[in-house]
C-alpha positions in Angstrom: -18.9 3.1 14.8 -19.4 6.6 14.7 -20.0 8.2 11.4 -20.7 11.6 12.3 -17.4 13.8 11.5 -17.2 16.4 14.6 -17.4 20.4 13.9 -13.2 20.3 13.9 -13.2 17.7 11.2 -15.6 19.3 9.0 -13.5 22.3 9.4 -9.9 20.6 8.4 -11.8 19.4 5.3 -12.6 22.3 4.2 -9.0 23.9 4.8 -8.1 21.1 3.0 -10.3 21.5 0.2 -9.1 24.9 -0.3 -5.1 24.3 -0.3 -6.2 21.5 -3.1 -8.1 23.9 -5.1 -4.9 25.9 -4.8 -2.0 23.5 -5.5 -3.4 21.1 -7.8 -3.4 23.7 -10.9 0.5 24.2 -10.3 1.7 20.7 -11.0 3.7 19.7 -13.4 2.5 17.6 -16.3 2.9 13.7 -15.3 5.9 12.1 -16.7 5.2 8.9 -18.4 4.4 5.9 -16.9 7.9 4.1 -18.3 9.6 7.1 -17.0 10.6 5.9 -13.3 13.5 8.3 -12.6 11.1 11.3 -13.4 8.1 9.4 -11.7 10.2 9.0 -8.2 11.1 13.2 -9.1 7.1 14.1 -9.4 6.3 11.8 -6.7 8.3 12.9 -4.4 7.9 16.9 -5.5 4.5 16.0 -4.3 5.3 14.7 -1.5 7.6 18.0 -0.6 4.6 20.2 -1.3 2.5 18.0 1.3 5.4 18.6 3.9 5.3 22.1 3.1 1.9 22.6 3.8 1.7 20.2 7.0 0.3 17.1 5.3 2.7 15.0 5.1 2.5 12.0 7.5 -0.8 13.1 8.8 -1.7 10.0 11.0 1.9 9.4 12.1 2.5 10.7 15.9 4.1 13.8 16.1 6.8 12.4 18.3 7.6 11.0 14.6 7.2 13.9 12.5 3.5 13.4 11.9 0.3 15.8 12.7 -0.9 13.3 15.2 -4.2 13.4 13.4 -6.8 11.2 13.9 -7.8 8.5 12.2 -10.6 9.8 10.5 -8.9 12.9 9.7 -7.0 10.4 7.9 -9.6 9.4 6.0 -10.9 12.7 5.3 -7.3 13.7 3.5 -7.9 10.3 1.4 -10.7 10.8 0.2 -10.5 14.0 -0.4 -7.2 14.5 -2.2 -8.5 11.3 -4.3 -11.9 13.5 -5.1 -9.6 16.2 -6.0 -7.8 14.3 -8.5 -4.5 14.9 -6.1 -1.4 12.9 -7.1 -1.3 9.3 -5.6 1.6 8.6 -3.1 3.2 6.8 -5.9 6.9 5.7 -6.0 6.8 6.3 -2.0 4.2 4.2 -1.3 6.1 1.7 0.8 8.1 4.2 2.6 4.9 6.6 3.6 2.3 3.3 4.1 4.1 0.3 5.3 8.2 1.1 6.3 7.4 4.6 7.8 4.5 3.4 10.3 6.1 0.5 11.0 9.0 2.6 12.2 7.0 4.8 13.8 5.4 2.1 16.1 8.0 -0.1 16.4 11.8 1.5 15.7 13.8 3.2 18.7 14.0 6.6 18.6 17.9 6.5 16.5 15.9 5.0 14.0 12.5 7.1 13.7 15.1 9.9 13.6 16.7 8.6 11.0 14.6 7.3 8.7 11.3 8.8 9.2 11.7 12.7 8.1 13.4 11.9 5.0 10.3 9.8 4.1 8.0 12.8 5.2 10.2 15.6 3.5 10.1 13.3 0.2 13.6 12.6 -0.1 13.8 9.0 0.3 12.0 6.3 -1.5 11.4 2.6 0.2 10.7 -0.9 -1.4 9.2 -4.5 -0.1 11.7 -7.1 0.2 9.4 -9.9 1.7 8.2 -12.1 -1.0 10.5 -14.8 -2.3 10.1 -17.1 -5.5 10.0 -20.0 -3.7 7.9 -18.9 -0.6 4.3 -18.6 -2.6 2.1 -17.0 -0.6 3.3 -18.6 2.8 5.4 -15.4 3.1 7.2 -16.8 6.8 8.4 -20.0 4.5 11.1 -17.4 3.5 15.0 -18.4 2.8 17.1 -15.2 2.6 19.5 -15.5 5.3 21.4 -13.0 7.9 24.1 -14.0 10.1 25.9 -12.1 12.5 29.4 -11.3 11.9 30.1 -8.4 14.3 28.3 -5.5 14.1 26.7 -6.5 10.9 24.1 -8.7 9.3 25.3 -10.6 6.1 22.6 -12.1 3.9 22.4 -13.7 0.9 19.2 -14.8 -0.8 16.4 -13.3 -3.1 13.1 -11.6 -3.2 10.4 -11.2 -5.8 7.5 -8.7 -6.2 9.9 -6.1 -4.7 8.1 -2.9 -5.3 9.6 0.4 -6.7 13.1 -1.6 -6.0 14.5 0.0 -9.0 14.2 4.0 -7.6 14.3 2.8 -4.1 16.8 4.1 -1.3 15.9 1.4 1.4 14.2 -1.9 1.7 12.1 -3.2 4.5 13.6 -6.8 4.4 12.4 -9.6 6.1 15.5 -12.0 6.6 15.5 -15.4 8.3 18.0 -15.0 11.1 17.4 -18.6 13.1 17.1 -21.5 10.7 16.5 -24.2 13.4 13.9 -21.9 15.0 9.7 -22.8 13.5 9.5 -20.4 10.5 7.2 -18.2 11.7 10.4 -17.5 14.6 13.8 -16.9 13.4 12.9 -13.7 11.2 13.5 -10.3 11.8 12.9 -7.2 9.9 16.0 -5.3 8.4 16.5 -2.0 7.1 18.6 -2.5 3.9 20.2 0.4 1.7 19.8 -0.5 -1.9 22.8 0.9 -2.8 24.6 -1.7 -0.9 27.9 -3.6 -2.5 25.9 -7.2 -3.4 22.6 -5.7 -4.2 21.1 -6.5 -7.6 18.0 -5.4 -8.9 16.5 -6.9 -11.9 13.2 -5.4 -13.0 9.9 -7.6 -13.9 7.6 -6.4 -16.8 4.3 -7.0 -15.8 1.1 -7.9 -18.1 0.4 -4.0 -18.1 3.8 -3.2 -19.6 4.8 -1.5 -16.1 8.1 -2.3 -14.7 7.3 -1.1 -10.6 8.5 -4.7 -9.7 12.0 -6.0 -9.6 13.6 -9.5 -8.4 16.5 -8.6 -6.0 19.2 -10.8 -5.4 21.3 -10.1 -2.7 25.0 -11.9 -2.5 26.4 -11.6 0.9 25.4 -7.6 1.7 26.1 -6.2 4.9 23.3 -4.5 6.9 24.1 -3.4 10.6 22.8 -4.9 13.3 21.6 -1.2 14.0 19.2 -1.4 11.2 17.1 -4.3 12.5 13.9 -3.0 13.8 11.9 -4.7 16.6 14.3 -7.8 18.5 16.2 -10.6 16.4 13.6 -13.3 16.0 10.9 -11.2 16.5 10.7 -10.1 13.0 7.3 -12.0 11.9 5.7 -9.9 14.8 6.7 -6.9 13.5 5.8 -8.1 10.3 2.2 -8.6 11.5 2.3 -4.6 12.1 3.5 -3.5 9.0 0.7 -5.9 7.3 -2.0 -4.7 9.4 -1.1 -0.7 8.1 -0.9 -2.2 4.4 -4.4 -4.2 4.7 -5.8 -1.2 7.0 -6.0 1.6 5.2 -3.3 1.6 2.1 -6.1 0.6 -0.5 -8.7 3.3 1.0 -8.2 6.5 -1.5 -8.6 3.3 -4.6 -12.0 2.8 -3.1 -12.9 6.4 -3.5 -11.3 6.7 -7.2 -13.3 2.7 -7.8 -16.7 5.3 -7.0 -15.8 7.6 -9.3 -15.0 5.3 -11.8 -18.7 3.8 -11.4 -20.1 6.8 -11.8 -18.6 7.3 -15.4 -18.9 4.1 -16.5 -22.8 4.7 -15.8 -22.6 7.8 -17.8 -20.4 6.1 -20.6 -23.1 3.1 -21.0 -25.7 5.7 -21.3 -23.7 7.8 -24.0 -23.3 4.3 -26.3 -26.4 2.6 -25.6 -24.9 -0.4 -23.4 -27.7 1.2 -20.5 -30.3 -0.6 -22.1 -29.1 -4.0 -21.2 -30.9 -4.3 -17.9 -28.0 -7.2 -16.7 -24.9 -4.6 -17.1 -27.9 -2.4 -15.0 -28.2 -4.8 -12.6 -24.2 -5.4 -12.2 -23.6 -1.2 -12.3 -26.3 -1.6 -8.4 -24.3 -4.6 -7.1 -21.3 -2.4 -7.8 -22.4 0.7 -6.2 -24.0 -1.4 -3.1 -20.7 -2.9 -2.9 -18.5 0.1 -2.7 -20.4 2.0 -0.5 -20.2 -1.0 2.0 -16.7 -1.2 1.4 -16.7 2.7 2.6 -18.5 2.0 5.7 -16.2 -0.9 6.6 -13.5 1.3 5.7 -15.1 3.7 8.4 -15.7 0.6 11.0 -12.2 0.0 10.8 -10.7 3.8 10.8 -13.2 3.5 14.4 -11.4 0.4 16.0 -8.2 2.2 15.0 -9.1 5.1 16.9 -10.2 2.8 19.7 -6.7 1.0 19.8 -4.3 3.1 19.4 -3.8 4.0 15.5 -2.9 0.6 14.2 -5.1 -1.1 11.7 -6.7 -4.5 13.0 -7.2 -7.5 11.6 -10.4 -6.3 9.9 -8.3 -5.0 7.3 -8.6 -8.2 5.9 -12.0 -8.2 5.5 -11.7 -5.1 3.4 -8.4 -6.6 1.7 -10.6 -9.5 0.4 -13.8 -7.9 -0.6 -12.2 -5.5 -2.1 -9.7 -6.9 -4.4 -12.7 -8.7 -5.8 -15.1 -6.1 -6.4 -12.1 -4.2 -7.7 -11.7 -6.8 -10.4 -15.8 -7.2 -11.5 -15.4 -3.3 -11.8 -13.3 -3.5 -15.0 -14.9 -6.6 -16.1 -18.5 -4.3 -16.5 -16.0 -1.4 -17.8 -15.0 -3.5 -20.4 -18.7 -4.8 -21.2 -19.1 -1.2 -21.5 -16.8 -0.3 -23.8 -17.2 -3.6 -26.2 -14.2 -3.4 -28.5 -12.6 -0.9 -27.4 -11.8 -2.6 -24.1 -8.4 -3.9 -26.2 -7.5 -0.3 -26.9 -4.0 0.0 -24.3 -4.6 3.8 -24.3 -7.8 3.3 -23.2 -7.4 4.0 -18.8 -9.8 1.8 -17.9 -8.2 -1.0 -20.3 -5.1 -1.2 -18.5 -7.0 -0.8 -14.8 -8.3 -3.7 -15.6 -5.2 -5.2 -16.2 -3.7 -4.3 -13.0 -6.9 -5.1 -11.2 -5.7 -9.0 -11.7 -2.9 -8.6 -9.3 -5.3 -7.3 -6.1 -6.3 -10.7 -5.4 -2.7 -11.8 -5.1 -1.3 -8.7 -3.9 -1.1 -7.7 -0.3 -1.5 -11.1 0.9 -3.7 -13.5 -1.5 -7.8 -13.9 -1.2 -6.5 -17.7 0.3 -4.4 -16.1 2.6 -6.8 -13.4 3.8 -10.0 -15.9 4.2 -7.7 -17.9 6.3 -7.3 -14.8 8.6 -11.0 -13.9 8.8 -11.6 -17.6 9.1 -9.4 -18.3 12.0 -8.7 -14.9 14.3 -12.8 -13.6 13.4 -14.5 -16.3 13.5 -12.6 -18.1 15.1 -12.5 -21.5 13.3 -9.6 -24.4 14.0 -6.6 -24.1 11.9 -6.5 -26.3 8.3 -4.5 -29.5 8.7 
């Protein structure tokens, strides 16, 4: 692992630094959070101004609209635009993290033309279809089901935990198009547009009042057999790509922000005398111990990347799993510090902690992601 940035790195920081200092100030005020048509507009303003200036798609190859930056350049722009207090990628997470690099390393060159500069230019917004009610978290135990009738893919089914489905364009779908085949065969990986006759989006309130989840239900839509990325059947492989960019390196600016948050709850306990306790003292250490191994795993893994090619490998999971936990004792301790006030709603860090319960189920559950370390690390026999 080499954590020495080079002279050309330190230099694109810096350049970076400056744009930031310059940009930032001209944004908009953000629109509020149950404001989703006006969040996918500032989102995607963002995103424009990141085109604009040549950041947009700054790891993607250039043959697909990227910079064909490095890895750690990568990580440079995270963590820095997260220092800077830049806008997250928001209502284009899916389409920017998970659709667009999956395109990018997998999609012929009709489709990275297609889809991948609107996603860089901020145009279009994508959603997950891949969860399913009745799948749990054994996501290729998945029902929705594509046949072929021509030129086109009909499915019918449902999915759960679709994100941003209600401003989204496109769905990555993941559609089961063998049924006799095992289920971890007989899937492949569609391109959906949302606006598709049989597409129904119903959105999910979660425990943070937030509505960025939807179920879809999808009754007999057509899809075109030109919008399946990757060979029919071979969908859960290119599943395992998409996963490995949204276990890699998705989660990496939230463990710069978890720092910063660290740092002020240390300077809040101080301010209302909770710094005396010397156990919230000892959990504030653990903490900061924790994150900055998460940072240097974070840099282990940006190195393998670099070594293989750009795609994350499976020691995104590691990080995945450690870090939805110490995620979740962060706003435990922040709302130790804050005592009663922890069940003030406007309070940021109240509802943080809210969200913070999903991590361990999002992305894959902690089950799911020991099972992964367990068996492809270290390289234990499968559970019967």
């Amino acid at each position: 692992m080499d954590l020495a940035c080079t002279p050309e790195e330190e230099e694109f920081r810096a350049r970076l630094r400056e744009w930031l200092a310059k940009v930032l100030p001209s944004l908009p005020p953000k629109p509020s959070p149950d404001d989703w048509p006006g969040r996918r507009a500032y989102d995607l303003g963002w995103q424009r101004m990141l085109y604009d200036a040549g950041y947009a798609g700054l790891h993607w190859p250039a043959d697909a609209g990227g910079r064909g930056a490095t890895p750690t350049q990568h990580l440079i722009f995270l963590e820095e635009t997260e220092k800077a207090g830049a806008p997250y990628v928001g209502a284009n997470f899916v389409g920017l993290l998970h659709a667009g690099p999956t395109i990018a390393a997998e999609g012929t060159p009709e489709q990275r033309a297609r889809w991948l500069p609107p996603v860089l230019r901020g145009e279009e917004v994508w959603c997950q279809g891949f969860s399913e009610p009745d799948a749990g978290s054994d996501l290729a135990a998945l029902r929705t089901r594509a046949w072929r009738d021509g030129d086109d893919y009909v499915v019918s089914g449902s999915k759960i935990w679709t994100s941003h489905a209600e401003v989204a364009d496109w769905c990555e779908l993941l559609v089961r198009t063998d049924a006799r085949a095992p289920k971890h065969r007989g899937i492949s990986w569609l391109a959906m547009p949302m606006d598709a006759p049989g597409v129904t989006v119903r959105p999910l309130r979660t425990l943070a009042g937030s509505t960025e989840f939807a179920e879809v239900f999808l009754d007999e839509v057509r899809v075109p057999v030109a919008n399946r990325v990757g060979a029919e059947n071979d969908g859960w492989r290119v599943t395992m790509v998409t996963l490995s960019f949204e276990r890699g390196t998705a989660f990496v600016g939230e463990v710069v922000a978890c720092r910063r948050v660290l740092g002020e709850l240390a300077r809040e306990a101080r301010k209302n005398g909770r710094w005396d306790d010397p156990s919230l003292r000892r959990r504030l250490g653990r903490l900061n111990a924790d994150f900055r191994a998460l940072w240097r795993l974070t840099q282990w893994n940006v190195s393998e990347s670099e070594a293989t090619g750009g795609v994350p490998g499976i020691g995104g999971s590691v990080f995945k799993l450690k870090y939805s936990h110490a995620r979740q004792e962060l706003y435990d301790v922040a709302a130790e510090v804050l005592g009663p006030e922890a069940l003030d709603l406007s309070r940021e860090w109240t509802l943080d902690r809210l969200s913070s319960l999903s991590y361990t189920i999002a992305a894959g559950t902690s089950q799911i992601q020991r099972n992964i370390v367990a068996e492809r690390i270290l390289g234990l026999p499968k559970g019967r």
